[in-house]
mmCIF file of the N, C-alpha and C atoms, coordinates in Angstrom:
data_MODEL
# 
_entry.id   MODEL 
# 
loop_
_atom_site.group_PDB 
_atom_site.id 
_atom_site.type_symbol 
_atom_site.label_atom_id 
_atom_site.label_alt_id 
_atom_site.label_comp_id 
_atom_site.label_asym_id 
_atom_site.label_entity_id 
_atom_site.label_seq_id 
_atom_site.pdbx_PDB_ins_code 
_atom_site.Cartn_x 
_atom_site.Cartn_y 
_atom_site.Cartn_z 
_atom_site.occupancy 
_atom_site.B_iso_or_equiv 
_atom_site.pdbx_formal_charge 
_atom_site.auth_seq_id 
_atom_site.auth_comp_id 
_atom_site.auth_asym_id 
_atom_site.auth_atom_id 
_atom_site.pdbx_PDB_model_num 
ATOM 1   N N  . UNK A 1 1  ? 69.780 232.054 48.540 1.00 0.00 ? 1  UNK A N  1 
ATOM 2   C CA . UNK A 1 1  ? 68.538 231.382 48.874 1.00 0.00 ? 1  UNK A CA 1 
ATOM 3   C C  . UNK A 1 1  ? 67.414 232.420 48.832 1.00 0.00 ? 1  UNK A C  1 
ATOM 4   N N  . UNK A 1 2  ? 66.474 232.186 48.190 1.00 0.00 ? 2  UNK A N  1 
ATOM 5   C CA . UNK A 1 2  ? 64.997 232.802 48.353 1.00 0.00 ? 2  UNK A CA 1 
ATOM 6   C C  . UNK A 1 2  ? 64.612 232.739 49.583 1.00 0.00 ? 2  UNK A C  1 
ATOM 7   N N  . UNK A 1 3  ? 64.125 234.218 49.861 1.00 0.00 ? 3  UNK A N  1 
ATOM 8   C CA . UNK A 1 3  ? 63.340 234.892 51.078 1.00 0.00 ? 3  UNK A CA 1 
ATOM 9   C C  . UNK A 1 3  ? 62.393 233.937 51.829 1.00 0.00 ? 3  UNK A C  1 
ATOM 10  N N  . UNK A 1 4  ? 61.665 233.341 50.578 1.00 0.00 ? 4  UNK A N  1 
ATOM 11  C CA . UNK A 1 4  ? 60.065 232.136 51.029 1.00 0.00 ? 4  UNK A CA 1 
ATOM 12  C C  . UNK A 1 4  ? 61.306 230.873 50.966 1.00 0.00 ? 4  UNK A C  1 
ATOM 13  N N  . UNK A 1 5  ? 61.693 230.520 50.843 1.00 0.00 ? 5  UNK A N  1 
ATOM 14  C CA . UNK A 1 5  ? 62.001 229.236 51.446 1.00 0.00 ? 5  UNK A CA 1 
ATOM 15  C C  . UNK A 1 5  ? 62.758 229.546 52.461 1.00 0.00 ? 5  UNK A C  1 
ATOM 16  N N  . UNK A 1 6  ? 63.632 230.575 52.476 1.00 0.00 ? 6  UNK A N  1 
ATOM 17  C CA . UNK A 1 6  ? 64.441 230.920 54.410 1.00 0.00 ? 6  UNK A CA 1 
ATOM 18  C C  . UNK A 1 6  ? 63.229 230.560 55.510 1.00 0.00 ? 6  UNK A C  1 
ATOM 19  N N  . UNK A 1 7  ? 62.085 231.770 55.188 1.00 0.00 ? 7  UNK A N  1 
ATOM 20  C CA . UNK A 1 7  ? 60.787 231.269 56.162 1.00 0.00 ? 7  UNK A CA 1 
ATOM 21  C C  . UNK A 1 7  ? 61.154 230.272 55.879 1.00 0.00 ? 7  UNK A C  1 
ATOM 22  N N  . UNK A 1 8  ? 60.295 229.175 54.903 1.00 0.00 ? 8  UNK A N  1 
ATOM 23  C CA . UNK A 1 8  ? 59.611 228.208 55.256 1.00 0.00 ? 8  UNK A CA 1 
ATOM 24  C C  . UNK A 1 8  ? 60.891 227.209 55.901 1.00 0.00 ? 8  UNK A C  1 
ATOM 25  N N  . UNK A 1 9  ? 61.824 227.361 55.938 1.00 0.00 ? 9  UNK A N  1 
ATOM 26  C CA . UNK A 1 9  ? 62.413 226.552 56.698 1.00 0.00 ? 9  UNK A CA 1 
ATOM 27  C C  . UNK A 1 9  ? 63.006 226.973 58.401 1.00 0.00 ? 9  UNK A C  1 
ATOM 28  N N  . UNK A 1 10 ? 62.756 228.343 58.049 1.00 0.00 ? 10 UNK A N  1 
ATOM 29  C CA . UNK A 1 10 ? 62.754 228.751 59.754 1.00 0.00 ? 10 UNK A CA 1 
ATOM 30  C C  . UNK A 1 10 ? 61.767 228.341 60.335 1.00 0.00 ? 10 UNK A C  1 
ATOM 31  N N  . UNK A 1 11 ? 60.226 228.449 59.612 1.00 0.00 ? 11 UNK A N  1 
ATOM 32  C CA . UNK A 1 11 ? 58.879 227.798 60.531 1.00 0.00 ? 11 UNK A CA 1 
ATOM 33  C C  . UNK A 1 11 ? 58.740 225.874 60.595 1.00 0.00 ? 11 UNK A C  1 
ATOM 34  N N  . UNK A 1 12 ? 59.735 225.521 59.887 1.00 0.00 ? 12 UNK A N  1 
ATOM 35  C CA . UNK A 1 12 ? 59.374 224.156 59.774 1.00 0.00 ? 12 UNK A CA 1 
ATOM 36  C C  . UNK A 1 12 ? 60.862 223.838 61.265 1.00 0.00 ? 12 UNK A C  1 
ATOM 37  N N  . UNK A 1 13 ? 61.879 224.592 61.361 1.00 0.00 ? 13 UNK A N  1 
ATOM 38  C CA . UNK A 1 13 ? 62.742 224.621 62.453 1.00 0.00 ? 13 UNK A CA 1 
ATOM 39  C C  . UNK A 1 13 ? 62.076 224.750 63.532 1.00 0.00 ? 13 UNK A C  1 
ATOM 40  N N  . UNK A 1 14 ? 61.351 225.915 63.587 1.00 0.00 ? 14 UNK A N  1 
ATOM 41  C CA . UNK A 1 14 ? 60.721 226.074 64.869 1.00 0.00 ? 14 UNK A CA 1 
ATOM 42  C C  . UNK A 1 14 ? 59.973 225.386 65.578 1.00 0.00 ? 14 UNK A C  1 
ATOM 43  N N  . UNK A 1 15 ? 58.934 224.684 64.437 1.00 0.00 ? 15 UNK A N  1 
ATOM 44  C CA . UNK A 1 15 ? 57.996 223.748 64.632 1.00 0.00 ? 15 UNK A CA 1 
ATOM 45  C C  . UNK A 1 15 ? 58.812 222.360 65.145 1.00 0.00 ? 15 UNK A C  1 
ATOM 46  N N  . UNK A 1 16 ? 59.930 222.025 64.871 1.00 0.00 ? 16 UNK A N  1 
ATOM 47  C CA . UNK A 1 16 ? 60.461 221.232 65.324 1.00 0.00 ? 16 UNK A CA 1 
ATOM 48  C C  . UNK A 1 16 ? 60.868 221.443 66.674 1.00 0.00 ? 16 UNK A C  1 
ATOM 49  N N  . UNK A 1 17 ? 61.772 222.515 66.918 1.00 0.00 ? 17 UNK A N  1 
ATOM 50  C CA . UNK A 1 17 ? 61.593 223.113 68.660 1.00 0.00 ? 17 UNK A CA 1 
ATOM 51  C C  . UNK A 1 17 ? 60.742 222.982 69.394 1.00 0.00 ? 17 UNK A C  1 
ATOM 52  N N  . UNK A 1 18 ? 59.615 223.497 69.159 1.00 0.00 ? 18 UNK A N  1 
ATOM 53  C CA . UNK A 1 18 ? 58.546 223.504 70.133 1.00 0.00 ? 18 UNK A CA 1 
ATOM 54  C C  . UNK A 1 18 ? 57.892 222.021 70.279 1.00 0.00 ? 18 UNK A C  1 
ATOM 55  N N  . UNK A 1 19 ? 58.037 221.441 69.179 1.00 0.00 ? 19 UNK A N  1 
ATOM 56  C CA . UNK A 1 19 ? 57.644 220.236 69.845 1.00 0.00 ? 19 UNK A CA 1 
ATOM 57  C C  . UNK A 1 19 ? 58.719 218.966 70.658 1.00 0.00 ? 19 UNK A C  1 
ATOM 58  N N  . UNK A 1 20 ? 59.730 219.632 70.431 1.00 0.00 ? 20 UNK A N  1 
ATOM 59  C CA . UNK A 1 20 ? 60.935 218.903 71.176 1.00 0.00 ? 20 UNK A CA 1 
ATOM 60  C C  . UNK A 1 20 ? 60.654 219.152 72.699 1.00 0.00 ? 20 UNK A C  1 
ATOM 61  N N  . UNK A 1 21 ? 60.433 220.552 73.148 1.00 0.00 ? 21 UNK A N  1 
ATOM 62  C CA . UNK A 1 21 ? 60.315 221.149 74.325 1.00 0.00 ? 21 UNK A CA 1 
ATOM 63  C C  . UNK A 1 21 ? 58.825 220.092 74.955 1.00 0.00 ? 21 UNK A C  1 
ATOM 64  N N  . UNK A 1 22 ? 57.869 220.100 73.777 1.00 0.00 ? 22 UNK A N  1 
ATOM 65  C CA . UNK A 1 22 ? 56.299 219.411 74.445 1.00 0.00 ? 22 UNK A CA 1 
ATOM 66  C C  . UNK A 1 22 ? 56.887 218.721 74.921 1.00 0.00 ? 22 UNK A C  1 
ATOM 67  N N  . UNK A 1 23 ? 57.462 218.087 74.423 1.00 0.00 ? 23 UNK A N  1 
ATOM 68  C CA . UNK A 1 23 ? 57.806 216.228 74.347 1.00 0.00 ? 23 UNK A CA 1 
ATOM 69  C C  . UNK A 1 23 ? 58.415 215.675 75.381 1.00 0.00 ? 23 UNK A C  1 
ATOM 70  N N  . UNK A 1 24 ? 59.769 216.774 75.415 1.00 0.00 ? 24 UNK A N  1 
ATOM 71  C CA . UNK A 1 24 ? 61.258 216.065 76.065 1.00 0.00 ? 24 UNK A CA 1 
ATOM 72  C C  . UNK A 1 24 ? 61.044 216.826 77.728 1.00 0.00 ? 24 UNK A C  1 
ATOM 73  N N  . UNK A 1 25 ? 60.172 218.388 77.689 1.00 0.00 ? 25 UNK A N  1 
ATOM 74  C CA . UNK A 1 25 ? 60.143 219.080 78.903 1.00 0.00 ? 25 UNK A CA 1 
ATOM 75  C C  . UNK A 1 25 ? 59.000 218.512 79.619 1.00 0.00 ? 25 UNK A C  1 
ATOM 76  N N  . UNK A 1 26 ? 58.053 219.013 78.640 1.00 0.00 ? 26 UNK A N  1 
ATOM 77  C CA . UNK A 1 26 ? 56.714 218.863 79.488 1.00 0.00 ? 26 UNK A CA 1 
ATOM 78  C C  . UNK A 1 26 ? 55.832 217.929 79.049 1.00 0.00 ? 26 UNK A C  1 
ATOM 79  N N  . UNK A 1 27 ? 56.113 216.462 78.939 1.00 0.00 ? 27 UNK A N  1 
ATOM 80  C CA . UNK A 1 27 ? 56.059 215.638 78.333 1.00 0.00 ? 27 UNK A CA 1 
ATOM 81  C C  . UNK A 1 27 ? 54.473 215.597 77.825 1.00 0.00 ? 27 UNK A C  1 
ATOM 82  N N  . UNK A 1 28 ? 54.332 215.932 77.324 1.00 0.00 ? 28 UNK A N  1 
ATOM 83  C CA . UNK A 1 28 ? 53.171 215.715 76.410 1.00 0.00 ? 28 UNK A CA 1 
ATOM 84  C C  . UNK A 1 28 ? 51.953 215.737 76.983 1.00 0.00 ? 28 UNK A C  1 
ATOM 85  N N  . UNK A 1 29 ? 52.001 216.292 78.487 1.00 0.00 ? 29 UNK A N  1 
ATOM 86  C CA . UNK A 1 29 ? 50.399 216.167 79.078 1.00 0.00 ? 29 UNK A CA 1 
ATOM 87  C C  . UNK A 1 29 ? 50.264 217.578 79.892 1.00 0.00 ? 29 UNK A C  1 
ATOM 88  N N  . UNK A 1 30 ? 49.628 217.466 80.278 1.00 0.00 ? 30 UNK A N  1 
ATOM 89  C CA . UNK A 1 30 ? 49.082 219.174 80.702 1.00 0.00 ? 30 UNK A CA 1 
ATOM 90  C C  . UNK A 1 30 ? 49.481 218.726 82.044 1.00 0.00 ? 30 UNK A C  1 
ATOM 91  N N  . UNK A 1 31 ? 49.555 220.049 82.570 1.00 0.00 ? 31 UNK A N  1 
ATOM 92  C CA . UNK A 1 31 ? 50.144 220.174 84.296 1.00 0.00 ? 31 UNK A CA 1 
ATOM 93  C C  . UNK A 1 31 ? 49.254 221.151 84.959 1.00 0.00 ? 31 UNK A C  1 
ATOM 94  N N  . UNK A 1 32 ? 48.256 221.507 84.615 1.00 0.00 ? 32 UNK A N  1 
ATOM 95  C CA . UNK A 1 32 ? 47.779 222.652 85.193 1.00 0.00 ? 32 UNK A CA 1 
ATOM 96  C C  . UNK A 1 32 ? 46.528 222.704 85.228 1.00 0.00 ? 32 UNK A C  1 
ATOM 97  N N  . UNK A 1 33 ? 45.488 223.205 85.816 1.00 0.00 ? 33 UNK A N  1 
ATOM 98  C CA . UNK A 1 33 ? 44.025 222.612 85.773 1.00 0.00 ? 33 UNK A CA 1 
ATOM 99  C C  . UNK A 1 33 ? 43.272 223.402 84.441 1.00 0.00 ? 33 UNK A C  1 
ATOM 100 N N  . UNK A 1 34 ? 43.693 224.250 84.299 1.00 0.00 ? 34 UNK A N  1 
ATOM 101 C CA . UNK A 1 34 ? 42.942 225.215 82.887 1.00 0.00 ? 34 UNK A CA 1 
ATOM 102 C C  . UNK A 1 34 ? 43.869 224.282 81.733 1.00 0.00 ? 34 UNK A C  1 
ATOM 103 N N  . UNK A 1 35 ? 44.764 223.722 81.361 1.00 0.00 ? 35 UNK A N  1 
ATOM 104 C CA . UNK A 1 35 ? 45.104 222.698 80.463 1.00 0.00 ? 35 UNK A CA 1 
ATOM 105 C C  . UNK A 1 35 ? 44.286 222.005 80.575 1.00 0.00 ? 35 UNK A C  1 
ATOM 106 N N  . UNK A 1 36 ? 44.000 220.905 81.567 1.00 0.00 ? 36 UNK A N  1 
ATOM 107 C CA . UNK A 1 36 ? 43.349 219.895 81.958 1.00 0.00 ? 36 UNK A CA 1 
ATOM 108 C C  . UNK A 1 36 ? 41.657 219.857 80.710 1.00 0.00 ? 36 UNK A C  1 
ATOM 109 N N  . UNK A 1 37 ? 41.520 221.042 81.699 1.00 0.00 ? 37 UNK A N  1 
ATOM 110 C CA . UNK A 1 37 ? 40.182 221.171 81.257 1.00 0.00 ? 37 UNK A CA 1 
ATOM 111 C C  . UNK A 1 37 ? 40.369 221.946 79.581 1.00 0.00 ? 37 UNK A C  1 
ATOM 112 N N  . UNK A 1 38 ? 40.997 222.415 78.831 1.00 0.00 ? 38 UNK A N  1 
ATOM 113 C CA . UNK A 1 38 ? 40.786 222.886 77.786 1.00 0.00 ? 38 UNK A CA 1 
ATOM 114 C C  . UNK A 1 38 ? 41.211 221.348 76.567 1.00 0.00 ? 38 UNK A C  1 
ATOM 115 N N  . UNK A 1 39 ? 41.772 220.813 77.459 1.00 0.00 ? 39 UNK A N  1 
ATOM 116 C CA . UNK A 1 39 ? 41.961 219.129 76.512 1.00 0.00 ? 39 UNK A CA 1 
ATOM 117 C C  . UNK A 1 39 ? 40.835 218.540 76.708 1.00 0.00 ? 39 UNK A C  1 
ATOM 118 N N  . UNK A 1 40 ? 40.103 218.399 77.562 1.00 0.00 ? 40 UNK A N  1 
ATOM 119 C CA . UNK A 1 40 ? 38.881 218.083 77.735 1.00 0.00 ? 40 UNK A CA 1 
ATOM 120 C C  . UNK A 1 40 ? 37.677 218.318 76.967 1.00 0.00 ? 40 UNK A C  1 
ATOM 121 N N  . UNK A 1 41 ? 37.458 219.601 76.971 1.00 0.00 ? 41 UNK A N  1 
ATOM 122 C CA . UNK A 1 41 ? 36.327 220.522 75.890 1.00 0.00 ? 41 UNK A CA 1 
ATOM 123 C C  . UNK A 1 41 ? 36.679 220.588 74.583 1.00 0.00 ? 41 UNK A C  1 
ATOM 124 N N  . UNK A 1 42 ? 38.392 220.207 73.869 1.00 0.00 ? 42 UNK A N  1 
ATOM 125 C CA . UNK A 1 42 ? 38.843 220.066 72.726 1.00 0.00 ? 42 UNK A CA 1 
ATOM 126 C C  . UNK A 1 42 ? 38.233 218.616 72.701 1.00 0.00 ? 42 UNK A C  1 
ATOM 127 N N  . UNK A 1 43 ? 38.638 217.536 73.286 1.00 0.00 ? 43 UNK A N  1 
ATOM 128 C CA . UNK A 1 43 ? 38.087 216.704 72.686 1.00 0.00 ? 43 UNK A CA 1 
ATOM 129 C C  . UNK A 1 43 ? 36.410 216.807 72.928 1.00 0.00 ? 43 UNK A C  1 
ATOM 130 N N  . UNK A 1 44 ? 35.838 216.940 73.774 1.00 0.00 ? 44 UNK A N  1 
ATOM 131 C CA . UNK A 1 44 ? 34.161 216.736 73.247 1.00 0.00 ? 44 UNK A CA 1 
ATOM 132 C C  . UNK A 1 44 ? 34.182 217.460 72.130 1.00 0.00 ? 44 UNK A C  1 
ATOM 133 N N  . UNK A 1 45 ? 34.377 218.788 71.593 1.00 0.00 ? 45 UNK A N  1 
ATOM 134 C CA . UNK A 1 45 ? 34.483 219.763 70.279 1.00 0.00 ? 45 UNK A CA 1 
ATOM 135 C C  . UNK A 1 45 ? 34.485 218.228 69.157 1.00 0.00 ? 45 UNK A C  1 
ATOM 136 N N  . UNK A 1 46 ? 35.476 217.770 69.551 1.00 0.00 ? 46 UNK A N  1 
ATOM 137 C CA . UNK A 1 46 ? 36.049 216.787 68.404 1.00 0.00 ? 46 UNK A CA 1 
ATOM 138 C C  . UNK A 1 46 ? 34.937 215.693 68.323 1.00 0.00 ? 46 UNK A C  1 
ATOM 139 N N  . UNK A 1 47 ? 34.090 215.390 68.891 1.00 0.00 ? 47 UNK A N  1 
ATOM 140 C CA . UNK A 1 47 ? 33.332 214.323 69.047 1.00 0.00 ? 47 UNK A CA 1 
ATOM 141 C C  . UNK A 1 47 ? 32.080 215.138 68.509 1.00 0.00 ? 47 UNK A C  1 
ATOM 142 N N  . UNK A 1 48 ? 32.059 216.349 68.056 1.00 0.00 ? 48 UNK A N  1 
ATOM 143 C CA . UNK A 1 48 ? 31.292 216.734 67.168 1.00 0.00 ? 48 UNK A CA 1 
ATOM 144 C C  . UNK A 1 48 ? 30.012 217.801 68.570 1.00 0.00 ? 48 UNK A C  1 
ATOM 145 N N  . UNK A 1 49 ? 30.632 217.498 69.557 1.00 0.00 ? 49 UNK A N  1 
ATOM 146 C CA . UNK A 1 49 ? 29.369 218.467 70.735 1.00 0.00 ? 49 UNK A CA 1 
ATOM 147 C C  . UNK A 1 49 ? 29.722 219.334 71.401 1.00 0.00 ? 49 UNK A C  1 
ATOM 148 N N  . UNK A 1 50 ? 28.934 219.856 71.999 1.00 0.00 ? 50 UNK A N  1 
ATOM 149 C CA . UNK A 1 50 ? 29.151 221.326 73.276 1.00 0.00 ? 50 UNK A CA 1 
ATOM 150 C C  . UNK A 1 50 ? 29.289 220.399 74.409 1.00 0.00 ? 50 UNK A C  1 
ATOM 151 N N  . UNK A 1 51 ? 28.457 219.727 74.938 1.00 0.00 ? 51 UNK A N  1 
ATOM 152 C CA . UNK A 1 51 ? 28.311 219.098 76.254 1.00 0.00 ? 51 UNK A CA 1 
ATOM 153 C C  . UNK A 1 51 ? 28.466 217.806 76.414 1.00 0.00 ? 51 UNK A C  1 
ATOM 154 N N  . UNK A 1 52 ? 28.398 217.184 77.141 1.00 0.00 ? 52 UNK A N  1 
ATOM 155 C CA . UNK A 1 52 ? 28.876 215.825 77.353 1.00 0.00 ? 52 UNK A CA 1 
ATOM 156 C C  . UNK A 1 52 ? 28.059 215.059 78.438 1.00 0.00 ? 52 UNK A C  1 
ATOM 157 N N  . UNK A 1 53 ? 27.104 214.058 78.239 1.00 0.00 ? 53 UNK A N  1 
ATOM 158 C CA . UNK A 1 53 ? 26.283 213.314 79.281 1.00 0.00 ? 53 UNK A CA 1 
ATOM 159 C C  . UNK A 1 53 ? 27.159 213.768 80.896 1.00 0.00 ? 53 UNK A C  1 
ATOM 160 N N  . UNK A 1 54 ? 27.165 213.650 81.985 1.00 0.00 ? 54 UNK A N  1 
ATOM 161 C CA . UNK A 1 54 ? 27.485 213.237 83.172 1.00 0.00 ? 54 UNK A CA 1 
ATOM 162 C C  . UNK A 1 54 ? 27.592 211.777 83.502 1.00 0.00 ? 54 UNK A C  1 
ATOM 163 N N  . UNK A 1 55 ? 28.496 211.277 84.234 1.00 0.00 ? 55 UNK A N  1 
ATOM 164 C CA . UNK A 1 55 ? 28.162 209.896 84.568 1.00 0.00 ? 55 UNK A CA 1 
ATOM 165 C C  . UNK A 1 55 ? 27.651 210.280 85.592 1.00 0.00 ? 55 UNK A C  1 
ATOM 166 N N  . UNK A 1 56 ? 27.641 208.784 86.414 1.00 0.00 ? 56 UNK A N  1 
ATOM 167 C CA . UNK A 1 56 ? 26.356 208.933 87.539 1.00 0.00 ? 56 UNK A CA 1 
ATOM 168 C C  . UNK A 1 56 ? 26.976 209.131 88.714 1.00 0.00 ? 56 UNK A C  1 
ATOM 169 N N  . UNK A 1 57 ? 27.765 209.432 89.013 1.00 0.00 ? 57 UNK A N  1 
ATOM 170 C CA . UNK A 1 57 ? 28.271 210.205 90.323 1.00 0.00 ? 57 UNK A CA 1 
ATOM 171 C C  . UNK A 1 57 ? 29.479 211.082 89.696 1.00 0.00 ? 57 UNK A C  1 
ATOM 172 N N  . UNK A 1 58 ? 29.039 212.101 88.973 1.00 0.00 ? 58 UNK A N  1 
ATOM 173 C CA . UNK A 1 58 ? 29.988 213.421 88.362 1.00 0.00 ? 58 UNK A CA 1 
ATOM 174 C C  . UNK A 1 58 ? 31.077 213.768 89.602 1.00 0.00 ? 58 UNK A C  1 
ATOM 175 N N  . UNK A 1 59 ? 30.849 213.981 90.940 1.00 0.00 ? 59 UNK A N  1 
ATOM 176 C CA . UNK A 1 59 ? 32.087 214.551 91.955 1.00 0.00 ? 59 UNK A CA 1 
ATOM 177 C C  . UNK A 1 59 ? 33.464 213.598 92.190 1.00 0.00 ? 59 UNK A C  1 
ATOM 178 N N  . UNK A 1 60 ? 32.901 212.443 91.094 1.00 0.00 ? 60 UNK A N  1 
ATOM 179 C CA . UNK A 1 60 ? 34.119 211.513 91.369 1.00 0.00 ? 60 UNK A CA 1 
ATOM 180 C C  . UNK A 1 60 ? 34.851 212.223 90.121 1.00 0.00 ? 60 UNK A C  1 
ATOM 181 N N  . UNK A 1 61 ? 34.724 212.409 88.950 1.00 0.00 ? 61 UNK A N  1 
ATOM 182 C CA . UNK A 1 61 ? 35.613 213.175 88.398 1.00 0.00 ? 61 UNK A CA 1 
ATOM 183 C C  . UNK A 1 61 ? 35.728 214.543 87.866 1.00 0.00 ? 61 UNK A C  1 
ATOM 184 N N  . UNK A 1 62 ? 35.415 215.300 89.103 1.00 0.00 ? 62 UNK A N  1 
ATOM 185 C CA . UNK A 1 62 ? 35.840 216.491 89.023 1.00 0.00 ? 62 UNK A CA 1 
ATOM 186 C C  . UNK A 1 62 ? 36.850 217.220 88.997 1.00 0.00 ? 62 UNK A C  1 
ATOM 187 N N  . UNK A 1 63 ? 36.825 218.454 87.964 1.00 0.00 ? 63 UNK A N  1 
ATOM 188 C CA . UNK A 1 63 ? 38.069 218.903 87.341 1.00 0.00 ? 63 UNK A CA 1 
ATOM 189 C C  . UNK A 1 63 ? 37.966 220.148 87.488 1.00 0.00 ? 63 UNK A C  1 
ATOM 190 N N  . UNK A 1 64 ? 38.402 221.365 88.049 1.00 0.00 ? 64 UNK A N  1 
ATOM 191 C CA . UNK A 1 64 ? 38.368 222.626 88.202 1.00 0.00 ? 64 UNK A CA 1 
ATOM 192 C C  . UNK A 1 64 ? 37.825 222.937 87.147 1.00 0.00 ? 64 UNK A C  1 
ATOM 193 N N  . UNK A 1 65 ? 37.108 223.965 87.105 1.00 0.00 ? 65 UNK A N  1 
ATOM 194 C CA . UNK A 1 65 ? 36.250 224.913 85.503 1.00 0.00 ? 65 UNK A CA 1 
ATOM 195 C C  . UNK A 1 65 ? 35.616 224.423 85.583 1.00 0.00 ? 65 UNK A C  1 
ATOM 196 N N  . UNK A 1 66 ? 35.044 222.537 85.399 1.00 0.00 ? 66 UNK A N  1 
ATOM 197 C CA . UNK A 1 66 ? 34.096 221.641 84.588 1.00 0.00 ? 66 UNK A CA 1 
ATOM 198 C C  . UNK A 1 66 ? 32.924 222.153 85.597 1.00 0.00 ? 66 UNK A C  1 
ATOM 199 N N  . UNK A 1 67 ? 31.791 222.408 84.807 1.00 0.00 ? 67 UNK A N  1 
ATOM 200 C CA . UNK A 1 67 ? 30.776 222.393 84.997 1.00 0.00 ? 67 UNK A CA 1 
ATOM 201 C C  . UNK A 1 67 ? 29.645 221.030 84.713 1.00 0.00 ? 67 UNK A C  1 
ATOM 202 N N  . UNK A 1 68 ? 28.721 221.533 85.943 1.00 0.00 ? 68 UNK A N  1 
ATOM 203 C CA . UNK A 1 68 ? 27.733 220.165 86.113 1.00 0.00 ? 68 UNK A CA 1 
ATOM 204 C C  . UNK A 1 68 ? 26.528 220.532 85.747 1.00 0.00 ? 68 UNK A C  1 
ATOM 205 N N  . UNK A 1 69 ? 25.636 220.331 85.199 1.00 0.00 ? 69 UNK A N  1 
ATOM 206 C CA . UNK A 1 69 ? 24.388 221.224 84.902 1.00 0.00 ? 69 UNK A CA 1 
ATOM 207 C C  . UNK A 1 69 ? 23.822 220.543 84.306 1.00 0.00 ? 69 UNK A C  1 
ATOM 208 N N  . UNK A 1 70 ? 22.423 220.079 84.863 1.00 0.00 ? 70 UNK A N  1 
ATOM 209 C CA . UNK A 1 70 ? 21.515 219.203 84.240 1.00 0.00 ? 70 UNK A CA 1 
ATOM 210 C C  . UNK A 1 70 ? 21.674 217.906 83.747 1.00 0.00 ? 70 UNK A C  1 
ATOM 211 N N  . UNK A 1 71 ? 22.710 217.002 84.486 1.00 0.00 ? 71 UNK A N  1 
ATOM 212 C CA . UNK A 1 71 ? 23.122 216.206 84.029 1.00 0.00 ? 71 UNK A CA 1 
ATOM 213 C C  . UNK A 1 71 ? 24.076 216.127 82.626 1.00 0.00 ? 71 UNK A C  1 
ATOM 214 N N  . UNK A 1 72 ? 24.902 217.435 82.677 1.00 0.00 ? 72 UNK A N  1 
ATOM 215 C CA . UNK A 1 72 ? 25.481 217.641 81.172 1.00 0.00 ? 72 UNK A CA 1 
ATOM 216 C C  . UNK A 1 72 ? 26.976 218.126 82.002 1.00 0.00 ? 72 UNK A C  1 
ATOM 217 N N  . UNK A 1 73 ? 27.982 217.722 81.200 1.00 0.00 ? 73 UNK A N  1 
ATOM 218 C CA . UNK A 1 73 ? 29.455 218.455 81.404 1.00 0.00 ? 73 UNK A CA 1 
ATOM 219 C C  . UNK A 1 73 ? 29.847 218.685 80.620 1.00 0.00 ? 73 UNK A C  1 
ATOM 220 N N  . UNK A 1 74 ? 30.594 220.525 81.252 1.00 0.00 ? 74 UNK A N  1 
ATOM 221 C CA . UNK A 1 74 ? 31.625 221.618 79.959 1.00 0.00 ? 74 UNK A CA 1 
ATOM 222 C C  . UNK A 1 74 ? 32.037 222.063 80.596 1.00 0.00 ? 74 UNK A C  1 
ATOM 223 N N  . UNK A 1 75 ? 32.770 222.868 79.933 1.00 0.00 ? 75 UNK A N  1 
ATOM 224 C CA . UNK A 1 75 ? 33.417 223.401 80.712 1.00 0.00 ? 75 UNK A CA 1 
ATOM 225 C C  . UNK A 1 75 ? 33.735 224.864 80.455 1.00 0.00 ? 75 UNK A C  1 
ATOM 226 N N  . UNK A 1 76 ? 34.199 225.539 81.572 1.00 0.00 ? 76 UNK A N  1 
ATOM 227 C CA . UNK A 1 76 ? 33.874 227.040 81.739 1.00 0.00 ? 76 UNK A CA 1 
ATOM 228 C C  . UNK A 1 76 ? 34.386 227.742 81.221 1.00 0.00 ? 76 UNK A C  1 
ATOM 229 N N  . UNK A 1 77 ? 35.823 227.419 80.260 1.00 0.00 ? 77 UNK A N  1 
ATOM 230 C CA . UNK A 1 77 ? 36.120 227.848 78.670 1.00 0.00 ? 77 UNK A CA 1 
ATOM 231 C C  . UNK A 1 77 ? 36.177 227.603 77.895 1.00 0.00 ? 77 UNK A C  1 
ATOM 232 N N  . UNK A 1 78 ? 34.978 228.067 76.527 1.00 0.00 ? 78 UNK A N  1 
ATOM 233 C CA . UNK A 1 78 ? 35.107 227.098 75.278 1.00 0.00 ? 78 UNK A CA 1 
ATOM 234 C C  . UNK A 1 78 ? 36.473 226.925 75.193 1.00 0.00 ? 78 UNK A C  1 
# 
């Protein structure tokens, strides 16, 4: 067997591992408040922005890191 296909089938193995572990261990959602918040700021990223309106009483969903500022929410690691 060729060298480049051993990789490419060790990284396409692995890739299968690690997402067995997301899935089956830590089922697919974050457990921790710096997760929390970095799924958070990935998706506004994805919605094409830095910041994100506030709703109108922001302390109801507050999230460790997230910042409040001027009526805008991000959070405290890109």
């Amino acid at each position: 067997m060729r060298p480049a296909i051993a990789v490419g089938i060790l990284c396409v193995a692995s890739f299968v591992l690690a997402a067995a572990v997301a899935w089956g261990v830590f089922e697919a959602i974050p457990h921790l408040e710096d997760e929390h918040i970095n799924l958070y700021q990935a998706k506004v990223f994805a919605r094409g922005r830095i910041t994100q309106p506030a709703p109108p009483q922001p302390e109801a969903f507050a999230i460790p890191f997230q910042i409040h500022r001027d009526g805008r929410l991000f959070s405290k690691y890109p």
